[in-house]
Steps between C-alpha positions, in 0.01 A plus 500: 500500500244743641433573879155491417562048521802524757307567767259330541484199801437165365388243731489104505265236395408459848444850604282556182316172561405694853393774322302312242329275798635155285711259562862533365435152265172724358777742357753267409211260272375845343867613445526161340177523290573885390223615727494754818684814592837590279783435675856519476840293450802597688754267401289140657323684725115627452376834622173704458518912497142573674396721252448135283310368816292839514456470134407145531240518760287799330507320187325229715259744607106457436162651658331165423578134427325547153746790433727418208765760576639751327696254233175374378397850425489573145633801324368461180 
């Protein structure tokens, strides 16, 4: 095990449902569907390490509503 994962603070579906401005059912149906931030089992319990969240909301990010983002982006 590295200290590079031990540290780090995990927090709840309802703190990262704060942070995400949605509702706590939001993350729980996208959970369900395979969608939204990663997140992470401990034992029965769900938790999200912000990084995820960070990573989550500048994948989200666009300059216009016509933007595709950077997954549409082709590399060929």
């Amino acid at each position: 095990m590295t200290t590079e994962n031990a540290c780090c603070v995990l927090v709840n579906e309802t703190a990262a449902a704060m942070i995400l401005a949605l509702s706590v059912k939001t993350l729980r149906r996208w959970r369900w569907a395979g969608k939204g931030p990663r997140f992470v089992k401990v034992g029965a319990a769900v938790r999200y390490d912000p990084a995820d969240l960070t990573a989550f909301i500048e994948a989200g990010r666009r300059n216009s509503t016509s933007d595709p983002g950077p997954e549409a982006i082709s590399h060929e």
